[in-house]
N, C-alpha and C positions, 0 to 999 in steps of 0.2 A: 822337275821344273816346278816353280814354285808360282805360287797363286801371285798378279799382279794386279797392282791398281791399289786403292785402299781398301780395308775392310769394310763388309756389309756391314750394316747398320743391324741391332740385331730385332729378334721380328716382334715387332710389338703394333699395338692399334694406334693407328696415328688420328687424329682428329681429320676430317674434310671439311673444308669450307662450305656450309651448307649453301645453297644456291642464292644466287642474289634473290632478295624480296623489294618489294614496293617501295617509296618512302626513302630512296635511297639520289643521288643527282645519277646522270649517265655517267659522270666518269667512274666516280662508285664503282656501278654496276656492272660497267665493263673490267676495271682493275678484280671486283671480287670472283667474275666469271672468270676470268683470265687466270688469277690462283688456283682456284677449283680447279681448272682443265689441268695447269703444271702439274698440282697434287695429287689427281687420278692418274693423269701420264706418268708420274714416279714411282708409288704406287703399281702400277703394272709393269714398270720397269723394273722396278725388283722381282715381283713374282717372276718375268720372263725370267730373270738373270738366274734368281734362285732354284730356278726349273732347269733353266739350261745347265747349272752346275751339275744340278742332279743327276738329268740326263749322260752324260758327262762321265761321273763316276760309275755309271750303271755302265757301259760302254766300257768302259777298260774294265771291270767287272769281267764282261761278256768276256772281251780279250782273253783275260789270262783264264777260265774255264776252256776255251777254244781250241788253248793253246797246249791245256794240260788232255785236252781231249786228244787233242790231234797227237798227241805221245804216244796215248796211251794207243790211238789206234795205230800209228808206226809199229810199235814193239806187234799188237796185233798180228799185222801184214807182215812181217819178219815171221812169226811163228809159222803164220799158214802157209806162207813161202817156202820154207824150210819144209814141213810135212809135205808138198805137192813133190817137192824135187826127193828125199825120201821115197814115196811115192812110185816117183817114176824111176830112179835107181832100182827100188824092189821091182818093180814091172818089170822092168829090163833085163836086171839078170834071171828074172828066172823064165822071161823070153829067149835067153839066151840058154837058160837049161834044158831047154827043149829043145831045140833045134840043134843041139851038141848030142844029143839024145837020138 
């Protein structure tokens, strides 16, 4: 499945609106406070997004290691299964060697 939406932006230093200073009218100051917040909010919006990708791939990562583990202990549990029953085949008949004896 393929990645949707549009592409990240890629990661560079973005400028932030330094914080309102003095000297400015309220609306000014409200408009340039107002920016700031959008721009730290997007800003951490990507770090989340870029995280979460990451996260993400690291997960189906885990997946298919898990997956090739859990094989490999199948084949495992197959072998020792076979040697218990072996095992007890041998027990057996030579339980039965005895007692024909």
């Amino acid at each position: 499945m393929g990645k949707r939406g549009r592409p990240a932006l890629p990661v560079t230093s973005t400028a932030i609106t330094p914080k309102p200073k003095e000297g400015l009218t309220e609306c000014e100051r409200e408009a340039a406070a107002f920016r700031r917040m959008r721009e730290l909010n997007n800003l951490a919006s990507r770090r989340w997004r870029r995280r979460r990708g990451e996260e993400g791939r690291l997960m189906e990562e885990q997946v298919e290691t898990l997956i090739n583990k859990n094989a490999e202990l199948k084949i495992k549990l197959a072998k020792i299964e076979e040697m218990v029953m072996n095992m007890r085949k041998s027990c057996l008949s030579r339980n039965l060697e005895r007692i024909k004896r």
